[in-house]
C-alpha positions as CSV (number, residue, x, y, z in Angstrom):
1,X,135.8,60.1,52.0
2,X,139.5,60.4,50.4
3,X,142.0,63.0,51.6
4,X,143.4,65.5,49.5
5,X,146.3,65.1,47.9
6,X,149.3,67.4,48.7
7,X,150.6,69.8,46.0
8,X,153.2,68.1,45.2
9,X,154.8,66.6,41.7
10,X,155.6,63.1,41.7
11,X,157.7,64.5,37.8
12,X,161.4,64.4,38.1
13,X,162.1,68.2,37.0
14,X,165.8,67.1,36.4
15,X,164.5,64.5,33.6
16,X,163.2,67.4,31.5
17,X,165.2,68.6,28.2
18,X,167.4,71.5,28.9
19,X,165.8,73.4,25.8
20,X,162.2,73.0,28.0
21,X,161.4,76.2,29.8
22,X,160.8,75.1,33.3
23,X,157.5,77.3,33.4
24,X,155.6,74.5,31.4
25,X,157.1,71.7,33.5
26,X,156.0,73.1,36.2
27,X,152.8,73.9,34.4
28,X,152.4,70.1,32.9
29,X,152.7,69.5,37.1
30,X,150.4,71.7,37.6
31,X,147.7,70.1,35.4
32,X,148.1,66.7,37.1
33,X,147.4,68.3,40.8
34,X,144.5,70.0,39.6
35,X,143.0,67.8,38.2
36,X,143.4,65.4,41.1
37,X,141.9,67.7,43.5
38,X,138.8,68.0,40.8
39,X,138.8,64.2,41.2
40,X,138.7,64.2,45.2
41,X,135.8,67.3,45.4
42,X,133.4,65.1,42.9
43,X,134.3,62.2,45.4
44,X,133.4,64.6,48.2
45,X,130.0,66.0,46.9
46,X,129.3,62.1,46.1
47,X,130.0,61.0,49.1
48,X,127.9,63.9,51.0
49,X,125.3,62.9,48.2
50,X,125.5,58.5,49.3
51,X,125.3,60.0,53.1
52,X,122.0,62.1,53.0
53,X,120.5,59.3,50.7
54,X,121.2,56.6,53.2
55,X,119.9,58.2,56.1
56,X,116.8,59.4,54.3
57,X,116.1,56.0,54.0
58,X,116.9,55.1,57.5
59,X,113.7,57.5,58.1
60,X,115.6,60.6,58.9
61,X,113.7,63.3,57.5
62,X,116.4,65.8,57.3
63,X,120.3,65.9,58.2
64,X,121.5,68.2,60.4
65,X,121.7,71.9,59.0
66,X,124.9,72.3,60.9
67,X,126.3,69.5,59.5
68,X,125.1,70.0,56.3
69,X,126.2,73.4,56.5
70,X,129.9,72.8,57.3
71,X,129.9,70.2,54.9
72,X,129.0,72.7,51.9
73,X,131.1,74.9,52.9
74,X,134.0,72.6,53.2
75,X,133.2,71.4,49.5
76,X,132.9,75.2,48.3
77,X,136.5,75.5,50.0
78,X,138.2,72.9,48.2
79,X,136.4,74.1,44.9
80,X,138.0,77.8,45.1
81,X,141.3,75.9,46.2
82,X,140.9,74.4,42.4
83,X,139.9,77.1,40.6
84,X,142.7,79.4,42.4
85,X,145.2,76.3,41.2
86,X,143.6,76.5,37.4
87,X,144.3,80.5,38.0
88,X,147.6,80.5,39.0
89,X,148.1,77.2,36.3
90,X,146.8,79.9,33.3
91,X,149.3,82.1,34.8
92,X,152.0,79.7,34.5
93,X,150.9,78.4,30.9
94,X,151.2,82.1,29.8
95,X,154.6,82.7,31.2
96,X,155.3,79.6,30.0
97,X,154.6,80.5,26.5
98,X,156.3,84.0,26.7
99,X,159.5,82.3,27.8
100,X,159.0,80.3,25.1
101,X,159.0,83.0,22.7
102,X,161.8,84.7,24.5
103,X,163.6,82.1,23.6
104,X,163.0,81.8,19.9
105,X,163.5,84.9,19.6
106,X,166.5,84.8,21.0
107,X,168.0,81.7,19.2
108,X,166.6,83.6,16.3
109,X,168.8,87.0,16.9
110,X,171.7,84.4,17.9
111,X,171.0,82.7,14.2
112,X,170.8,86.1,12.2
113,X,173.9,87.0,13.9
114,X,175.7,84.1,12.8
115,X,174.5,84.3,9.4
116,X,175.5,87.8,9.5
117,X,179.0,86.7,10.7
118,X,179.4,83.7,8.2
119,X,178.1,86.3,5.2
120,X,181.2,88.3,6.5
121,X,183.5,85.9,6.6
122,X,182.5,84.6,3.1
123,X,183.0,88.2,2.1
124,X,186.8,88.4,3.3
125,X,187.6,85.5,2.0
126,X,186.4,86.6,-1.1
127,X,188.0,90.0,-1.4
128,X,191.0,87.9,0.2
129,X,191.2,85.4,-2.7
130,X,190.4,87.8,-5.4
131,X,193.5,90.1,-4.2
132,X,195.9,87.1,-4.1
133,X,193.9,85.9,-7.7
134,X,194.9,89.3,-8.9
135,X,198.4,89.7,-7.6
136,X,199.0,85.9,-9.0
137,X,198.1,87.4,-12.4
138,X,200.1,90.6,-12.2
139,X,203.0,88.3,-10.9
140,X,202.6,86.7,-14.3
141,X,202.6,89.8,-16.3
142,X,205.5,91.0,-15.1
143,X,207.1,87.5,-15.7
144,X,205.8,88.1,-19.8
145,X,207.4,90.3,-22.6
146,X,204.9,92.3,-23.5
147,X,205.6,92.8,-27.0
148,X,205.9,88.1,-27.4
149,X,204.0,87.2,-24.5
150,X,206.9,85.3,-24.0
151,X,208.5,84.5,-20.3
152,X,211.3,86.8,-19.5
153,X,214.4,86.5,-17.7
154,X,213.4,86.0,-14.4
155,X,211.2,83.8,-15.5
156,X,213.3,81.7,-17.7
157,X,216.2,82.0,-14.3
158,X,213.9,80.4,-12.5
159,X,213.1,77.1,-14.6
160,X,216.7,76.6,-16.0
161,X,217.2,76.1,-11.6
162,X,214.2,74.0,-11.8
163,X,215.0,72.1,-14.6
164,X,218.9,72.0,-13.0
165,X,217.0,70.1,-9.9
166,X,215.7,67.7,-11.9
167,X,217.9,67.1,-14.3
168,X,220.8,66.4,-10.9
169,X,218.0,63.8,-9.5
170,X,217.0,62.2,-12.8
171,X,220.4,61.9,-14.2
172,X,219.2,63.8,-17.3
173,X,221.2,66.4,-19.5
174,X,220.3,70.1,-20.2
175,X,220.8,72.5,-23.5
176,X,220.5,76.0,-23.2
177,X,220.3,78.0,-26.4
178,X,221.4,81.8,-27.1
179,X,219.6,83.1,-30.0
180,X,220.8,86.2,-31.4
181,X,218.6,87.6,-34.5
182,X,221.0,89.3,-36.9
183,X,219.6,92.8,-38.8
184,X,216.5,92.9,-36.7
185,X,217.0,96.2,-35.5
186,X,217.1,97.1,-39.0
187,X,213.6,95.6,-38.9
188,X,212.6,97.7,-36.1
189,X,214.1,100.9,-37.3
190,X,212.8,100.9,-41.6
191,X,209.5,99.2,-41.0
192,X,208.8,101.3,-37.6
193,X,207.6,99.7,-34.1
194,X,204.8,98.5,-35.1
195,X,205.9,96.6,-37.5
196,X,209.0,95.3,-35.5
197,X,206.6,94.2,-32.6
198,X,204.8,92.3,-35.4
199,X,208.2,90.4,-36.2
200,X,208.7,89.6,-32.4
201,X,205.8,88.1,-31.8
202,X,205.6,86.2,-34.9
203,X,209.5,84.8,-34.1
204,X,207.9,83.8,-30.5
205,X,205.2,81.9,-32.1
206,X,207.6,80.0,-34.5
207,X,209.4,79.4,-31.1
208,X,206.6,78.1,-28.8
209,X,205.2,75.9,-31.7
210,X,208.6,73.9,-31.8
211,X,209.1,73.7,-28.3
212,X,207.7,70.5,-26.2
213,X,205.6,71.6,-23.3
214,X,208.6,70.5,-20.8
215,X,210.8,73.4,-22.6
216,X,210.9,76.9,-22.1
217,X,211.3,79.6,-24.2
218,X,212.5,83.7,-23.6
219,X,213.0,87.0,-24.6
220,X,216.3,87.9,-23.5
221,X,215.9,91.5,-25.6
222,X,214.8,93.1,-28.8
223,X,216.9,90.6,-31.0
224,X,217.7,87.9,-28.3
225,X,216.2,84.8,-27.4
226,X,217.0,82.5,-24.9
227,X,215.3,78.8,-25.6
228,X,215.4,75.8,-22.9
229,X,215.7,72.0,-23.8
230,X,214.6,69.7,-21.0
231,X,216.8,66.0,-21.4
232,X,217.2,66.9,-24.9
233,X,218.5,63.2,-25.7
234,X,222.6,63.6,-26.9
235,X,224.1,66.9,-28.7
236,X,222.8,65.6,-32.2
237,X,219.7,66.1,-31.2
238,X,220.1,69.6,-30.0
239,X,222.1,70.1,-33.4
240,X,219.3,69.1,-35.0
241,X,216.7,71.6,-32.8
242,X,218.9,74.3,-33.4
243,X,219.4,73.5,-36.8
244,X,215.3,73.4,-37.3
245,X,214.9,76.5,-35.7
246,X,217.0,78.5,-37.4
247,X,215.4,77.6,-40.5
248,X,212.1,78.0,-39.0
249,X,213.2,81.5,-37.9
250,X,214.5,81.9,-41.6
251,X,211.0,82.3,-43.2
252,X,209.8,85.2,-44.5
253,X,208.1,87.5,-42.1
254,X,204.9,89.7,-43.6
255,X,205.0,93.0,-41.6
256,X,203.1,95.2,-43.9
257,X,205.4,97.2,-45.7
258,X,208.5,94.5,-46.1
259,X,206.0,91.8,-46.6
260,X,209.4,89.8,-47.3
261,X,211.6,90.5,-44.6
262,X,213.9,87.9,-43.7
263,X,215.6,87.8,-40.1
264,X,218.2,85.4,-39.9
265,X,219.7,84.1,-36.7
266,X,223.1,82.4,-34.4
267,X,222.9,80.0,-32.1
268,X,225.0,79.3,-29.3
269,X,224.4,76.2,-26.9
270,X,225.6,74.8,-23.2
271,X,224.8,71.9,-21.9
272,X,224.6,70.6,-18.4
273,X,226.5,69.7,-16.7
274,X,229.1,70.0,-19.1
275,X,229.2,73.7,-19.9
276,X,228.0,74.5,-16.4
277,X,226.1,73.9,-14.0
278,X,223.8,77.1,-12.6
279,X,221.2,78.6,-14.9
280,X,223.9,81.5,-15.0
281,X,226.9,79.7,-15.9
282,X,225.5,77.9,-18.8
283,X,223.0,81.2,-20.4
284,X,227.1,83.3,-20.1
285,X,228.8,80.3,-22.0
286,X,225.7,79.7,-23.9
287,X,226.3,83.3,-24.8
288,X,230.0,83.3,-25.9
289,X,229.4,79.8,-28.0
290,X,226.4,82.3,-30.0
291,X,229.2,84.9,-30.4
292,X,231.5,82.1,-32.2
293,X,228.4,80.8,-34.5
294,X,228.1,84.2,-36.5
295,X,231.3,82.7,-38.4
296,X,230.1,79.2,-38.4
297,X,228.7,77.5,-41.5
298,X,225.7,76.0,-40.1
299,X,225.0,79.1,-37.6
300,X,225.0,77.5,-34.6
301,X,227.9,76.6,-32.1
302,X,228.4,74.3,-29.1
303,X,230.2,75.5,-26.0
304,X,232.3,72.7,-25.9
305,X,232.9,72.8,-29.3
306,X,234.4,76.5,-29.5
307,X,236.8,75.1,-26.0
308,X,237.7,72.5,-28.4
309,X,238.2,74.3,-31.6
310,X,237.9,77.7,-31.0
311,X,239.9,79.1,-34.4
312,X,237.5,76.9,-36.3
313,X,234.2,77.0,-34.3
């Protein structure tokens, strides 16, 4: 007849996955003593089976009633034991399974709440990037005339330096050109605002479509311009820029009522670094060389060319 087997697990609990609840290793444990103690009460109630066989053939006619009797109730012990172990293993499968759940439901609370967080964060950033998107663009408005759409001041400032930095690396010259548009405040004043605005923005076109994308070009004021010429390849060259602007500028003008108006213009031009060399040197002796052009021939006027001649420039 076999012994029983201890409850005991021969399963290293240590070996299971962190992630499994320790209720169903210890129910999976479970199942494998139960189920040897099933094994050793059928060996038991054969055994008790072979034993009364054998000694009715022996010519006993009956085995002892005591013995029989203990026997029985030895059997009936040890098959409560296993249905008291299949109890208590239901017990453990259904905490088990409610730790399970527990669980999922709490790495699903701990996933909706990082969601939740993420959705947030995408949110800020967002908002964060559409303020900075905006501010960018009303930056750039106030860095553009209104009435030309053309860069202003500032604006203009702040490439000449640029273009100053790279022209001192490079070894490349600089042209700054003063543009002074004579009897456009007439303009403005007979045709009305309107009508002047329409000028403006029409001179600023003629402007932009001459310049190369390197150069820059501003409205200083109503009837000043201030254009930009990045390595502009030797004074002739500027001569001749200036030369086709002016004519360019020169063209009649159709704003409504003076569908013929023609603005004429002076130019004045410094070079680096010959003239100067900060944005603000060379826009104030672009400035004075402009002032010197309106008696010129040709309208326009270089810097060095009015320290040279300045009776004749």
């Amino acid at each position: 007849m076999r012994t029983k087997t201890p409850m005991t697990s021969d399963r290293n609990h240590n070996a299971s996955p962190a992630s499994e609840p320790a209720s169903l290793v210890l129910a999976v444990d479970q199942t494998h003593e139960v189920k040897e103690k099933l094994e050793l009460c059928a060996d038991n109630l054969g055994s008790s089976n072979d034993v009364a066989k054998q000694r009715k053939a022996e010519g006993a006619s009956s085995l002892s009633a005591d013995k029989t009797l203990a026997n029985n109730e030895r059997v009936q012990r040890e098959v409560q034991e296993c249905a008291n172990d299949l109890f208590a293993l239901t017990e453990t499968l259904i905490d088990g399974i409610a730790e399970v759940r527990e669980q999922a439901r709490m790495a699903l609370a701990e996933s909706q709440d990082a969601l939740a967080q993420t959705e947030a964060a995408l949110v800020r950033a967002q908002a964060l990037v559409s303020a900075q998107e905006e501010q960018k663009m009303a930056h750039r408005r106030t860095l553009r005339d209104s009435a030309t759409g053309l860069p202003n001041r500032e604006l203009f400032d702040d490439r000449v330096t640029h273009a100053i930095a790279l022209a001192r690396r490079h070894d490349w010259t600089l042209a700054v050109m003063f543009l002074k548009l004579d009897g456009f405040k007439g303009s403005r004043d007979a045709p009305g605002h309107a009508e002047a605005s329409r000028a403006s923005k029409e001179i600023g076109k003629r402007l932009l479509q001459r310049a190369r994308a390197e150069d820059t070009v501003c409205r200083n004021s109503d009837d000043e311009l201030l254009y930009l010429l990045v390595n502009p390849q030797g004074s002739e060259n500027v001569g001749r820029i200036a030369a086709g602007l002016l004519k360019s500028i020169a063209q009649p003008i159709d704003i409504g009522e003076h569908p013929q108006r023609v603005i004429n213009a002076n130019i004045g031009i410094a070079s680096y670094p010959e003239d100067g060399t900060t944005a603000e040197q060379l826009i104030i002796n672009a400035d004075i060389a402009m002032r010197r052009a309106k008696s010129s021939s040709n309208g326009y006027v270089s810097y060095k060319q009015w320290e040279l001649d300045p009776a004749g420039a």
